[in-house]
C-alpha positions in Angstrom: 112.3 94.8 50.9 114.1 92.7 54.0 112.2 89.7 54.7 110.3 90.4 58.0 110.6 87.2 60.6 106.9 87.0 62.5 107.8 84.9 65.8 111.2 86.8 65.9 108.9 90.2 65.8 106.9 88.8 68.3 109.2 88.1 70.9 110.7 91.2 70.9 107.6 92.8 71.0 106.5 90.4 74.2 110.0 91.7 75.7 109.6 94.8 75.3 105.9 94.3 77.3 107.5 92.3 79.7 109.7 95.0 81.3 106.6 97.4 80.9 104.4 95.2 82.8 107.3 94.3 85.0 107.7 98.2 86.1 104.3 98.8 86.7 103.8 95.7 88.9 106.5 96.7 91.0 104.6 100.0 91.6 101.7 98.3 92.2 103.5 96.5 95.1 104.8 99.6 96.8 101.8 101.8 96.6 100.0 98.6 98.2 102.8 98.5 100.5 102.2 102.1 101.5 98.3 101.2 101.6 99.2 98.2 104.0 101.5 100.8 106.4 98.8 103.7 106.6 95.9 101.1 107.6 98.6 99.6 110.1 99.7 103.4 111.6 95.7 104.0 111.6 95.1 101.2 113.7 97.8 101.6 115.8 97.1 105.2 116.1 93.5 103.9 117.6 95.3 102.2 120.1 97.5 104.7 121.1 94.3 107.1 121.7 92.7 103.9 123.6 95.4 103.2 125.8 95.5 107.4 126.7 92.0 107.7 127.3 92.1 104.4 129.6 95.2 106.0 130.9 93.4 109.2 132.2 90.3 107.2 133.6 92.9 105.4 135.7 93.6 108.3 137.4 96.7 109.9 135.6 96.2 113.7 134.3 97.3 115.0 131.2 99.8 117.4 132.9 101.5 113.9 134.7 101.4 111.8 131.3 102.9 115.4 129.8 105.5 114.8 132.4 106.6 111.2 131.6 106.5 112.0 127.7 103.5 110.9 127.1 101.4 113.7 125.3 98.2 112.9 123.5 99.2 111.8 120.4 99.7 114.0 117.2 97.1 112.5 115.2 94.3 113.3 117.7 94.9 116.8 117.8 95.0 117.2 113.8 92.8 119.9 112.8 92.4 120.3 108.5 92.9 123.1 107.2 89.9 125.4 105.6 90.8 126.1 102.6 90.6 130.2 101.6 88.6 131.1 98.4 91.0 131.1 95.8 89.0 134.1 93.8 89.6 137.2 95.3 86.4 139.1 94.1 84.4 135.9 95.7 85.6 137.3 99.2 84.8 140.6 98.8 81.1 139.9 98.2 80.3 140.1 102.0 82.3 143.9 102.6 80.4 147.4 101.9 81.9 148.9 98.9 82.8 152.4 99.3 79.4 153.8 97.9 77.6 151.8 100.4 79.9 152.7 103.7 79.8 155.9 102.8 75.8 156.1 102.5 75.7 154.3 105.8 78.3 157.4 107.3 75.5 159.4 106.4 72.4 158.4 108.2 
C-alpha cells in the first residue's frame, strides 16, 4: 500500500474547502447586495409617495401631475393577488348540486 502523506492530504483537502467557502461567500455578498437595494428602492419608494402626496396638497391634481409624467407611482397602486383554491372539489362546496337545484325548482 502507497504511503499516505498527512499534511500533504490536508492541504488539499483545506483547498478544496477554500474554493467551497470562497463560492458561497461570494453569494452571500450578492444576495446581501440585493437585500441592501430592495431596502434602498423601499425607502425611496416612501419618498416618492411623500413627495406626491405633498405634491397634491400643494394644489396640483392628479390629472395635472398625469400630465407632466408624473403618475402615482407603481408601487402604491400594487394590489396582491388572491390566490384561487388549488382543489377543485374545495370550490364546489358552496354550489347546489343537481339533486338540490332541482328540489329547489320544485317548491
Amino acid at each position: 500500500m502507497a504511503n499516505l502523506d498527512i499534511e500533504q492530504t490536508r492541504n488539499q483537502a483545506r483547498a478544496l474547502l477554500d474554493s467551497r467557502i470562497e463560492s458561497v461567500t461570494t453569494l452571500v455578498r450578492t444576495r446581501q447586495r440585493i437585500t441592501d437595494l430592495k431596502d434602498q428602492l423601499a425607502s425611496a419608494e416612501r419618498e416618492d409617495k411623500r413627495a406626491y402626496v405633498q405634491a397634491t396638497r400643494d394644489g396640483w391634481s392628479p390629472e395635472e401631475l398625469k400630465k407632466l409624467g408624473l403618475e402615482p407611482a407603481a408601487a402604491g397602486r400594487r394590489r396582491k393577488t388572491q390566490s384561487k383554491t388549488a382543489d377543485p372539489a374545495a370550490r364546489q362546496v358552496d354550489a347546489p348540486q343537481p339533486d338540490e337545484q332541482h328540489a329547489a325548482s320544485l317548491n
